[in-house]
C-alpha positions in Angstrom: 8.1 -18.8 47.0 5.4 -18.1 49.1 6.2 -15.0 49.8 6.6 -14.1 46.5 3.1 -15.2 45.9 1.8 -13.5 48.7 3.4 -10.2 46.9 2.3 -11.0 43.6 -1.3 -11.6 45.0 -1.6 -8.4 47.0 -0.6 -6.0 43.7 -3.6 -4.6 42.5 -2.8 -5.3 39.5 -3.4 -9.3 39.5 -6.9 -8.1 41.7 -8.5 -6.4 38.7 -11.6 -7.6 37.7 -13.5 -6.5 34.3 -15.9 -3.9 36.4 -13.5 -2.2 38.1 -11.5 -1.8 34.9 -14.9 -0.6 33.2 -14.8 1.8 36.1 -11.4 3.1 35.7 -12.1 4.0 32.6 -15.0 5.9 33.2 -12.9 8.0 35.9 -10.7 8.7 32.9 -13.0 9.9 30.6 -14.3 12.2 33.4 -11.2 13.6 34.2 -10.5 14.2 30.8 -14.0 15.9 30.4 -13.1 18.5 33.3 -9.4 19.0 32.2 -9.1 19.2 28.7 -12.6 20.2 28.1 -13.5 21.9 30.7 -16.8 20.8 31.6 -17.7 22.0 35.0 -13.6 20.5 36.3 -14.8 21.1 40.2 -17.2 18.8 40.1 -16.2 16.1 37.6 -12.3 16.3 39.0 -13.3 15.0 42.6 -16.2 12.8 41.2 -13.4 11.5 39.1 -10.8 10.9 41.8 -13.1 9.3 43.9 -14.4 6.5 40.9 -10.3 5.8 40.9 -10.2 5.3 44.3 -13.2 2.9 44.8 -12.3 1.3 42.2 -8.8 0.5 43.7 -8.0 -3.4 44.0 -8.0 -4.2 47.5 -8.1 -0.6 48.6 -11.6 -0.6 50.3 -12.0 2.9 50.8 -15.7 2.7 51.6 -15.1 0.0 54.0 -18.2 -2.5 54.3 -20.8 -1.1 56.2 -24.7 -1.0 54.6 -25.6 2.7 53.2 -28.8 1.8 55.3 -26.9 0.8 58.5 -27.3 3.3 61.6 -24.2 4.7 63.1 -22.8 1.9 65.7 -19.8 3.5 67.2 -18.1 0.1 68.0 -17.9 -0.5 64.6 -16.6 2.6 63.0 -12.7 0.9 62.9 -13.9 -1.0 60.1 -15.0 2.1 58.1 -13.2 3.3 54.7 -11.9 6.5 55.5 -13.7 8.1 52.4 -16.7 6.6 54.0 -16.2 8.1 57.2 -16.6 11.1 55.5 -19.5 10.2 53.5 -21.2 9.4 56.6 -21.1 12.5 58.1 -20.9 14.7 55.6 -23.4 13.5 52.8 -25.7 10.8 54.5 -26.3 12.6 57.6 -27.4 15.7 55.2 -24.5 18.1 56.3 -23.2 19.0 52.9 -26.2 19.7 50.8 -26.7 22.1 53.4 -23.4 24.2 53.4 -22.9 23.6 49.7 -26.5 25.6 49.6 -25.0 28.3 52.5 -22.4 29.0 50.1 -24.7 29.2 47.0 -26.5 32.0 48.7 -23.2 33.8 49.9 -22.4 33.4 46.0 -25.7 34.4 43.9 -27.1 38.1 43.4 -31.2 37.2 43.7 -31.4 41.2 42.2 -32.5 39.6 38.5 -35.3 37.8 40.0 -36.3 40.9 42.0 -36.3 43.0 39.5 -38.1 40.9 37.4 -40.7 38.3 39.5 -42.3 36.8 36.9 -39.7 34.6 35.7 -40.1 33.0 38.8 -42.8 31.1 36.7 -40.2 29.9 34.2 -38.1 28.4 36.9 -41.4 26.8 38.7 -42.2 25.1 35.0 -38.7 23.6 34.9 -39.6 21.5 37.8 -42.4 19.5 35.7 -39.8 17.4 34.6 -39.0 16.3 38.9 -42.8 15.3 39.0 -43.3 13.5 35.2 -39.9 11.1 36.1 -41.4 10.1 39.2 -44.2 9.0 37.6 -41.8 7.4 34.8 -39.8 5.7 37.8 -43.1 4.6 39.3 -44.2 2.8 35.8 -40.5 0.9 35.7 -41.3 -0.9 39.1 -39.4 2.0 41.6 -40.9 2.2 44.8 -42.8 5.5 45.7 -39.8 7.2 47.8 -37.0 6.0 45.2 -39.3 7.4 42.3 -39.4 10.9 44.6 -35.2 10.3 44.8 -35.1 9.7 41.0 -37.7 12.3 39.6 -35.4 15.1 42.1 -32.3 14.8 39.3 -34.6 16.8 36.9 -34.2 19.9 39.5 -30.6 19.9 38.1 -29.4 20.2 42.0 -26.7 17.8 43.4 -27.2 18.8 46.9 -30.7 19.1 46.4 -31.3 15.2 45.1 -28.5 14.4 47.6 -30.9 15.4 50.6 -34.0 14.3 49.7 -32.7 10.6 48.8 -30.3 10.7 52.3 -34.4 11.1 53.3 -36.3 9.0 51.3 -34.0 6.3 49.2 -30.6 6.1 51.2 -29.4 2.9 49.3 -29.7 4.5 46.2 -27.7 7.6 47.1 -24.3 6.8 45.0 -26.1 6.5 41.5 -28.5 9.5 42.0 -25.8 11.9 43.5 -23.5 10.9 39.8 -26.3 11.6 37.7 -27.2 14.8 39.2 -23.9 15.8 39.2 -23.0 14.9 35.6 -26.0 15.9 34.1 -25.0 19.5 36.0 -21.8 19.6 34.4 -22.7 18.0 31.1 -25.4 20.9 30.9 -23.0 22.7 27.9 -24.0 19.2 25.8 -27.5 18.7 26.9 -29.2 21.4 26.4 -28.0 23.3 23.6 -29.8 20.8 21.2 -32.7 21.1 22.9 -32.9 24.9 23.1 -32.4 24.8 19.6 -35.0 22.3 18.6 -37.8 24.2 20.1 -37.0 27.8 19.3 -36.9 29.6 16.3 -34.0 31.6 14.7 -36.3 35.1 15.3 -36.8 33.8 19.2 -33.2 33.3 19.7 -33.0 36.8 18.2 -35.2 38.8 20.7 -33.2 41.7 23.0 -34.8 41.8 26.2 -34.6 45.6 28.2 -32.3 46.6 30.6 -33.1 45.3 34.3 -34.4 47.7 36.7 -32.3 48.5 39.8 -32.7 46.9 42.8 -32.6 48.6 46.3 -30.4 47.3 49.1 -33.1 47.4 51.4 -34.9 44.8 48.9 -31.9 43.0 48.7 -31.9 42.6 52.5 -35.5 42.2 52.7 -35.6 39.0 50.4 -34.2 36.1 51.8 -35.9 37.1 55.2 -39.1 37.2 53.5 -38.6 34.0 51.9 -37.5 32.2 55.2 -40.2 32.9 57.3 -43.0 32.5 54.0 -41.1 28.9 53.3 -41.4 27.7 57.4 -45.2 28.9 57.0 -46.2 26.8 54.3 -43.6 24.4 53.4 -41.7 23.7 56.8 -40.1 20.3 55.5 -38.3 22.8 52.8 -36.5 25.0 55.7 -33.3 23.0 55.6 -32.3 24.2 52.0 -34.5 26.9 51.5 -33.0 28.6 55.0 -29.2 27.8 54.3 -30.0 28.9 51.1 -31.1 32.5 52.2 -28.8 32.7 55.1 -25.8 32.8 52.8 -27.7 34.9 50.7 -28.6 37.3 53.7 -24.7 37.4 54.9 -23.8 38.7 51.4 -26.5 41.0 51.4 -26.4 42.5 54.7 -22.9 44.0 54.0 -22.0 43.7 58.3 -20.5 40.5 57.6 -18.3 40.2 55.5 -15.5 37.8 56.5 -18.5 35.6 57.2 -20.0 36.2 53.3 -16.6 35.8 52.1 -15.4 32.2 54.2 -19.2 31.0 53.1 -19.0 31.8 49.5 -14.7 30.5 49.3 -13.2 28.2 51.6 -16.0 26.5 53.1 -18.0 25.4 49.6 -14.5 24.8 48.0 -13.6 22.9 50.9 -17.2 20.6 50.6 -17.4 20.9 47.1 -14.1 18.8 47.3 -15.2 16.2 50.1 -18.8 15.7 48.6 -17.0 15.4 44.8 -14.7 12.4 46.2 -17.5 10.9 48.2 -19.8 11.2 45.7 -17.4 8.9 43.2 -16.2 6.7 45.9 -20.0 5.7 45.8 -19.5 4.2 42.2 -17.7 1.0 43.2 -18.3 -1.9 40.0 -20.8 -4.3 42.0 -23.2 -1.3 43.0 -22.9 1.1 40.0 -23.0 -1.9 37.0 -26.6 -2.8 37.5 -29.7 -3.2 35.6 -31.1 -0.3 38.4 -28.4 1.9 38.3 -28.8 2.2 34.0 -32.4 2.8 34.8 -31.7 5.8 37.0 -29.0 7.3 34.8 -31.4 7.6 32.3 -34.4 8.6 34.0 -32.4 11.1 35.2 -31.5 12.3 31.7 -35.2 12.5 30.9 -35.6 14.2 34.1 -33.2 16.8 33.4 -34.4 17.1 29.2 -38.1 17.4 30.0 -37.2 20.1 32.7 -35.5 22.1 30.3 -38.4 21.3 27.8 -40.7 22.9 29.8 -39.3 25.7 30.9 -38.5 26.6 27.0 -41.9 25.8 26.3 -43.3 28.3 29.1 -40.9 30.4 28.0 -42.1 30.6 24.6 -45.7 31.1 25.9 -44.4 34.1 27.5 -42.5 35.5 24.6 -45.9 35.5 22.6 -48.3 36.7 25.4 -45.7 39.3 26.0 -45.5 41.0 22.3 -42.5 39.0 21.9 -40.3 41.0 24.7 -38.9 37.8 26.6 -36.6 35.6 25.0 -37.8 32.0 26.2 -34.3 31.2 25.9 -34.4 31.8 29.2 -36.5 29.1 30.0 -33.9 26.8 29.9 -31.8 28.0 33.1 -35.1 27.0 35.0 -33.3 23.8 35.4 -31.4 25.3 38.8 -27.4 24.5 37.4 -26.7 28.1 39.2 -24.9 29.9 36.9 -24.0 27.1 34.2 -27.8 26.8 32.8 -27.7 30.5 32.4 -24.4 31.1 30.7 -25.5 28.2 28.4 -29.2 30.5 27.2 -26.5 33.4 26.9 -24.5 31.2 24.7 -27.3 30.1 22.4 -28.8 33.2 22.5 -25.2 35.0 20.9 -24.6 32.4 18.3 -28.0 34.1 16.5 -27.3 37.6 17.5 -24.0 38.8 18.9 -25.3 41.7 20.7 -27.8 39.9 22.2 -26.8 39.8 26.5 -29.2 37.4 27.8 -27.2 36.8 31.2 -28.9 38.6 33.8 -32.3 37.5 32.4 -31.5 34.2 32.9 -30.6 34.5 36.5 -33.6 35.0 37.5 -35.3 31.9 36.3 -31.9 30.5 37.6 -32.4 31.3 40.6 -36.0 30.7 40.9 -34.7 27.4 39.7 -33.2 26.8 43.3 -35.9 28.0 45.0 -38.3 25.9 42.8 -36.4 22.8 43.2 -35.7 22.8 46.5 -39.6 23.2 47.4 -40.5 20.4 45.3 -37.8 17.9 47.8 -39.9 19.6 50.5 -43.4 18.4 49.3 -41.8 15.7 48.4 -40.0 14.5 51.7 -43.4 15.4 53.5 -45.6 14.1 51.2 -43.7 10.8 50.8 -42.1 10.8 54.2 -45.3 10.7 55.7 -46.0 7.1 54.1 -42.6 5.6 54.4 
């Protein structure tokens, strides 16, 4: 008998407490959000996977040691193995970084070149980073967990990944799954809002055909950018410089097995890792907290006022320009690279079908990125500098 007992009691099943059945069923409903609706499935299918897995009875995938302990090599036997991962690849930084490699190897900056001054509408998108920090502030957050918080309204998992792995390590799990499902909720979010705050006759308005772009500019670019970024904002190097340097292998057109792992294998192979580490972080005792609802929906008005203000700016543009720029637009400020800007194509259609807002909306897109990732890097030295 008490060997049967000692079966019965190591089954999962009879281990289950009410969290990690709350849990499970938010892995479901996110894995039914990426398969049978389709909402961004390679990042909620790992971010799913990995909320099953934590959730496991008995499983202890994550093993025990502190998000804020420091790497004690004696000790690493006792690790999860998902949090052997983790360790290396998201709280030492390492991921953000090659997720933002790849990025670059992936995205054509020719929109934005050919058309600079929606680099503005991407920089206004970023309001909503600075306006939750001081939201996160007024709700008792400490300074560098308000900076952590306010970085979801960028829209940029990797980005809000590396600046809390800086500033707010502890609360890494619960601001990595926010950015990340407000990213690939953006379908749901921001329709409403684009809709609220432009008219039927905005939505309407054709924008011109984009000038060409040389390949010398091409090349030019993200070399420019590098060396402007570790002039004035050296803290912002990390992202900003992987960022380019995937961009540059693409450009460059000399490397091309390098472009091609960048921009395939080696993001799809991270995007995996970081998607399953990223849910094995939502365990029931650390995600079912008074904190954790806080940051969820900070981070929702995070990512709403972003998109706010970049509609708004881009409304102010559509006026001062004689009504040439669409401030749809103004909504892929947010950074989701290319999901904000498939979503102002969208809205843009459903008033006039022959209305092709894509390539306008990469560049504040894109400029969404750049504008993001600067504001971690004031943010990590401004902040830093106190901690």
């Amino acid at each position: 008998m008490q060997g049967f007992d000692k079966i019965i009691n190591s089954m999962g099943v009879t281990n289950l407490t009410m969290g990690q059945i709350g849990m499970l069923f938010i892995g479901m409903i996110l894995l039914y959000l990426g398969i049978k609706r389709g909402f961004e499935p390679l990042l909620l299918i790992p971010i799913a996977m990995g909320v099953i897995f934590a959730n496991a009875p008995l499983a202890d995938v994550m093993g025990h040691p502190s998000l804020n302990q420091s790497f004690v090599p004696e000790k690493i036997s006792s690790w999860g193995v998902i949090y052997v991962v983790y360790f290396w690849g998201i709280k030492s930084g390492l991921f953000p970084l090659l997720i933002f490699m790849g990025v670059g190897a992936m995205t054509d900056f020719g929109p934005l070149i050919a058309n600079p001054k929606t680099i503005f509408l991407g920089a206004a998108a970023q309001f909503g980073i600075f306006a939750t920090l001081l939201g996160a502030l007024f709700l008792g957050f400490t300074l560098p967990e308000a900076a952590s918080i306010g970085i979801i309204g960028g829209a940029d998992g990797p980005t809000a990944i590396f600046t809390t792995s800086k500033l707010a390590p502890h609360l890494l799990g619960p601001i990595a799954v926010a950015a990340y499902s407000y990213m690939a909720l953006v379908p749901i979010i921001q329709p409403p809002i684009m809709r609220l705050l432009t008219t039927e006759k905005e939505r309407k308005t054709p924008m011109s055909q984009l000038r060409t772009v040389s390949k010398r500019t091409k090349i030019l670019f993200p070399i420019i950018v590098t060396i402007v970024t570790l002039l004035l904002i050296p803290s912002a190097v990390p992202l900003i410089g992987m960022l380019m340097f995937g961009n540059l292998l693409k450009e460059c057109g000399v490397v091309d097995r390098l472009s091609k792992t960048a921009a395939n294998e080696l993001i799809n192979i991270v995007t995996i890792l970081l998607g399953i580490c990223v849910g094995a972080t939502m365990d029931a005792p650390t995600f079912l907290n008074t904190n954790t609802i806080k940051i969820i929906l900070l981070g929702l008005a995070a990512f709403s006022v972003g998109t706010a203000s970049g509609l708004l700016f881009g409304k102010a543009m559509y006026k001062f320009s004689g009504g040439k720029v669409n401030p749809l637009i103004g909504a892929a400020g947010v950074s989701a690279v290319p999901m904000a800007a498939r979503v102002a194509q969208k809205v843009g259609r459903e008033s006039d079908p022959n209305n092709y807002l894509l390539m306008h909306a990469m560049g504040p897109n894109v400029s969404g990125v750049i504008g993001s990732a600067i504001a971690a890097g004031v943010l990590i030295a401004v902040v830093g500098s106190v901690l």
